[in-house]
ZAMAR-794092 format. One line per 3 residues: their letters; for each residue x, y, z of N, C-alpha, C, CB. Coordinates in Angstrom, 1 decimal. Glycine has a CB too. Layout:
BEGIN
a	X Y Z X Y Z X Y Z X Y Z | ... .
END
This chain:
BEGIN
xxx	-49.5 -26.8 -9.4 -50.2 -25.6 -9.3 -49.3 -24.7 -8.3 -51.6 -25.7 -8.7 | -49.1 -23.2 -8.6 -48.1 -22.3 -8.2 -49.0 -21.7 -6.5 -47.7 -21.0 -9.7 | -48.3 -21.3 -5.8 -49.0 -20.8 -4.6 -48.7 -19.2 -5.3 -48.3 -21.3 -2.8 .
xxx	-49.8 -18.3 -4.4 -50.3 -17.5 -4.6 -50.5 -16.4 -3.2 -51.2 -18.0 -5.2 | -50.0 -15.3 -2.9 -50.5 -14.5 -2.1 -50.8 -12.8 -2.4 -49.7 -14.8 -1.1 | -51.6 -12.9 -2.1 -52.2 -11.0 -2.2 -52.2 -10.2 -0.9 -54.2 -10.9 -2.8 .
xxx	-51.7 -8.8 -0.7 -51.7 -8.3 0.1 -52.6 -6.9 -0.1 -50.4 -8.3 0.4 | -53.1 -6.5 0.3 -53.7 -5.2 0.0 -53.8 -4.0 1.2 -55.1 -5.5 -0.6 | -53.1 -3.0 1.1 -53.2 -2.1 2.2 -53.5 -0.7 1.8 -51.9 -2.2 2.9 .
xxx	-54.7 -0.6 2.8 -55.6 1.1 2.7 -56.0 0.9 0.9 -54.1 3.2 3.1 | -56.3 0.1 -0.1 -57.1 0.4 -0.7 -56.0 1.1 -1.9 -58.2 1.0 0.1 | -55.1 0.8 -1.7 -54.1 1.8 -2.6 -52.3 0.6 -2.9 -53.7 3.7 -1.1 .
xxx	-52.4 0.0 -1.9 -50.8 -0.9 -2.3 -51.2 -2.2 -2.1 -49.3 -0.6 -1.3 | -51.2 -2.7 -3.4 -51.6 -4.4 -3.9 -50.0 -5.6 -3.7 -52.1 -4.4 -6.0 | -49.7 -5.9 -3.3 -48.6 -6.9 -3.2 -48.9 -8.2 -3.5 -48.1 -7.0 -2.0 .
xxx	-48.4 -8.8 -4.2 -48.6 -10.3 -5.5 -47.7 -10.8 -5.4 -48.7 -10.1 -7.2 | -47.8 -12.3 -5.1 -46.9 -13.1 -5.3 -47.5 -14.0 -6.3 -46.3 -13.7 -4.1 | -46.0 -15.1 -7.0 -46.8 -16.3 -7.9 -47.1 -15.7 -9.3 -48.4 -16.7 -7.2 .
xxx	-46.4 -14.2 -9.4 -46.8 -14.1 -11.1 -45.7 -14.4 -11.8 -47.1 -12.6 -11.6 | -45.7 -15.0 -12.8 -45.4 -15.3 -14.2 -45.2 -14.5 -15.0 -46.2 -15.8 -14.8 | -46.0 -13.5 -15.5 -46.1 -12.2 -16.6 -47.0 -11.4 -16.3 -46.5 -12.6 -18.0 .
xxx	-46.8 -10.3 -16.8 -47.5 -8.7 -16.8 -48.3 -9.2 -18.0 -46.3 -7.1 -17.3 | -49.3 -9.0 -18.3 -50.4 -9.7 -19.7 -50.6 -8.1 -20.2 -52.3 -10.8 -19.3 | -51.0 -7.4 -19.2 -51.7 -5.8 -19.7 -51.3 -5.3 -18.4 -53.8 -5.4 -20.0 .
xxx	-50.8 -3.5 -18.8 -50.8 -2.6 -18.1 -51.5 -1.2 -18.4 -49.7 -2.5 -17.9 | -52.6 -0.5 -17.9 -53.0 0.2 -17.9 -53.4 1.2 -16.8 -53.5 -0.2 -18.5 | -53.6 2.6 -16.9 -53.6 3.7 -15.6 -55.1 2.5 -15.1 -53.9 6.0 -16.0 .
xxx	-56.3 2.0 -15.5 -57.3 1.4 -14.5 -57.7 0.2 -15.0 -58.7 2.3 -14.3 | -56.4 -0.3 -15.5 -56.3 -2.0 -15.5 -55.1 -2.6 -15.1 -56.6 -2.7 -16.9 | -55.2 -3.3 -14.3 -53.3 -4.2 -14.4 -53.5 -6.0 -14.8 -52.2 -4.1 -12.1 .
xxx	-53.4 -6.5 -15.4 -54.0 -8.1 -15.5 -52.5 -8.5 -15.5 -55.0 -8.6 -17.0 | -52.6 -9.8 -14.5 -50.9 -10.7 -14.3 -51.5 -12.3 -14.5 -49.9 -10.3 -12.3 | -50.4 -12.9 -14.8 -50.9 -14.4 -15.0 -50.1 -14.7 -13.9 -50.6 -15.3 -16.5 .
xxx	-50.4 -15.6 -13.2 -50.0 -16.1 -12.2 -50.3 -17.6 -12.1 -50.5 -15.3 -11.2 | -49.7 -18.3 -11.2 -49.5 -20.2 -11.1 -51.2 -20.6 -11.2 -48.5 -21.1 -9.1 | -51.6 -19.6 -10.6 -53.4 -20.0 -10.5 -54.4 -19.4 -11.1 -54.0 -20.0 -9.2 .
xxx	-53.9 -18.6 -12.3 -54.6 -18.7 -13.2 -54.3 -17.0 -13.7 -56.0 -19.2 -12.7 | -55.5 -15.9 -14.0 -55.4 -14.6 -14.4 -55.8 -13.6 -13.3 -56.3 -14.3 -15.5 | -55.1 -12.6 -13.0 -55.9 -11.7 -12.1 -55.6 -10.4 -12.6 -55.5 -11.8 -10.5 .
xxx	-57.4 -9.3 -12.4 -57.4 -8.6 -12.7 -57.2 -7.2 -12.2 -57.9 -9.0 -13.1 | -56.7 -6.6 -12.0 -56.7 -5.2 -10.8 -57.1 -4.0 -11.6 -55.1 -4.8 -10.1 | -58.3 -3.8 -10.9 -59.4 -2.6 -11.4 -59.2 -1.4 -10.7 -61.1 -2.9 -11.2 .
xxx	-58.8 0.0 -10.9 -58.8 0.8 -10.5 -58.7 2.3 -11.4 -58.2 0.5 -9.8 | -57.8 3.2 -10.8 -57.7 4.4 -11.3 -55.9 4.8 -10.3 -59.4 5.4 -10.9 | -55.6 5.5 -11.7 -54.4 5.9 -11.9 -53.2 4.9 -10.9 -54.6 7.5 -11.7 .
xxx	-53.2 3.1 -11.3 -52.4 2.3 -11.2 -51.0 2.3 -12.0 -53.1 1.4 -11.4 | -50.3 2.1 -10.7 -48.7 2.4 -11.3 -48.3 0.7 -10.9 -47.6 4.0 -10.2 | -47.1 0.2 -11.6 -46.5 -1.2 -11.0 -45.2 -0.3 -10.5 -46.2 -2.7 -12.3 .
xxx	-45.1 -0.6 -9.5 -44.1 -0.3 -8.7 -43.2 -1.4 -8.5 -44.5 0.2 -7.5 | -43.3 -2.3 -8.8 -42.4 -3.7 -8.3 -42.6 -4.6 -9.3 -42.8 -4.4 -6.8 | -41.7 -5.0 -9.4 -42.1 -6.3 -10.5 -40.6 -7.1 -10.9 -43.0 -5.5 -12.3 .
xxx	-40.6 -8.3 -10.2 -39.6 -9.6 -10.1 -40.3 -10.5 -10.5 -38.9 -10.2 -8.6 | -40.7 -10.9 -11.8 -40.5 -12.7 -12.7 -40.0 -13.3 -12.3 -39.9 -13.0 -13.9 | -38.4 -13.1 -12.1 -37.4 -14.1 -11.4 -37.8 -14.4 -9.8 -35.8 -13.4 -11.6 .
xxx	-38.3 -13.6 -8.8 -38.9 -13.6 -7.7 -40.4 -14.3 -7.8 -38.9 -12.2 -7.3 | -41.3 -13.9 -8.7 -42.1 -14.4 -9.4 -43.7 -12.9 -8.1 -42.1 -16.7 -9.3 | -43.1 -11.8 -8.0 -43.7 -10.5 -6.8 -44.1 -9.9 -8.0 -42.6 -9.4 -5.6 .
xxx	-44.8 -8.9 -7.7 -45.2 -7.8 -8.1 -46.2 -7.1 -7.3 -45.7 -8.0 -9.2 | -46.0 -5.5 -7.2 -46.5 -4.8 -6.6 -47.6 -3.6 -7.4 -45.3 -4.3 -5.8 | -48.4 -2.9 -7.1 -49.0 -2.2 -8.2 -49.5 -1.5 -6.7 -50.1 -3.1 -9.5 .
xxx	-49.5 0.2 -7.1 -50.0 1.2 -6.1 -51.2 2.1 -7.1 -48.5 2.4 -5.5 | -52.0 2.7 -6.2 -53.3 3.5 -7.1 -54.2 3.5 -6.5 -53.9 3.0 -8.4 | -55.3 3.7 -7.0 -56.7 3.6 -6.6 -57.2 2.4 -7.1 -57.5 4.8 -7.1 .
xxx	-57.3 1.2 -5.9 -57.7 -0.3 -6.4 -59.6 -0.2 -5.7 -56.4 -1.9 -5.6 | -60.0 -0.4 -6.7 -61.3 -1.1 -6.5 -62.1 -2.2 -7.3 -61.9 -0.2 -6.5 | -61.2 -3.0 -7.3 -61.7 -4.2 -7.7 -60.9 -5.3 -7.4 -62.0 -4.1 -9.0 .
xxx	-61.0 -6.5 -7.3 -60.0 -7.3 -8.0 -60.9 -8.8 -8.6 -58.6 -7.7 -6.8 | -60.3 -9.5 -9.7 -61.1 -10.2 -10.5 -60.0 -11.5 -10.7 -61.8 -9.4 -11.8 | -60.5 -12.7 -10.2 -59.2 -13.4 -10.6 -60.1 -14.6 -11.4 -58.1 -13.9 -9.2 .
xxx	-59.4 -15.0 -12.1 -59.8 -16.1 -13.0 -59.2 -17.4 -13.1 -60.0 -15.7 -14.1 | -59.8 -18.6 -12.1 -58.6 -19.3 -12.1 -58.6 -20.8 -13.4 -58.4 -19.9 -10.5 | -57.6 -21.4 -13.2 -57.5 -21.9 -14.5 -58.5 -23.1 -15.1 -56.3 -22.3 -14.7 .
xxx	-59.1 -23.2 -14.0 -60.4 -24.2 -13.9 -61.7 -23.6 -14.5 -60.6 -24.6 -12.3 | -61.4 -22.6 -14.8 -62.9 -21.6 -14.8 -63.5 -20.9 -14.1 -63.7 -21.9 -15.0 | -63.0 -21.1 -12.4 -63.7 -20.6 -11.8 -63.5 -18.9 -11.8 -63.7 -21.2 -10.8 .
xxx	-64.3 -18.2 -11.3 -63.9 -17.1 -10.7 -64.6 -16.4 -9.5 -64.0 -16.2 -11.7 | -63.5 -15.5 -9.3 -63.7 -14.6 -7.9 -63.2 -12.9 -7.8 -62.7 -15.6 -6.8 | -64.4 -12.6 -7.8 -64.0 -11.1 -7.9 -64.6 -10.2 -6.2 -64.9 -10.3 -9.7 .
xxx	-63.9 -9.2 -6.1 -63.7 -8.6 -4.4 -64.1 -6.9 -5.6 -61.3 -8.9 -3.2 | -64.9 -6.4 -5.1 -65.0 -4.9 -5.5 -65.0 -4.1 -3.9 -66.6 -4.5 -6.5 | -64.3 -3.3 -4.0 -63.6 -2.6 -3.1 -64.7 -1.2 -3.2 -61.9 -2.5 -3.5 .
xx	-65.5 -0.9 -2.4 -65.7 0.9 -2.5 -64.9 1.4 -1.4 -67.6 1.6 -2.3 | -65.3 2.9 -1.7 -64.7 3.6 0.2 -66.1 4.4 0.3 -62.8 5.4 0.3 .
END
């Protein structure tokens, strides 16, 4: 199983480690597969700003209010963010 870290600062710059693949990109979806399973990033007008496979990072800036991860066991865990 792959380690995993999330960084999130002011609600706007998401920092990801542990991904694998881009699955979907959309302006108020970003979904990445990562060592521990799917994660989903809910917002408005999301950009990927960073993104190393070979690093295995990814960064994504916007308006985040959500995040939904789904890990490969079935569990899940989702964080909704308001301001």
């Amino acid at each position: 199983m792959g380690e995993q870290k999330l960084s999130l600062e002011q609600r706007s710059k998401l920092a990801v480690t542990g991904v694998s693949q881009v699955v979907r990109f959309e302006e108020e979806l970003v979904v990445l597969d990562t060592g521990l399973g799917t994660l989903h990033i809910h917002g408005r007008e999301l950009k990927l700003q960073d993104l190393s496979l070979e690093g295995s990072r990814a960064a994504v800036e916007g308006q985040i209010s959500a995040l939904t991860a789904f890990h490969k066991r079935a569990k899940l865990f989702r964080v909704d963010l308001y301001s």
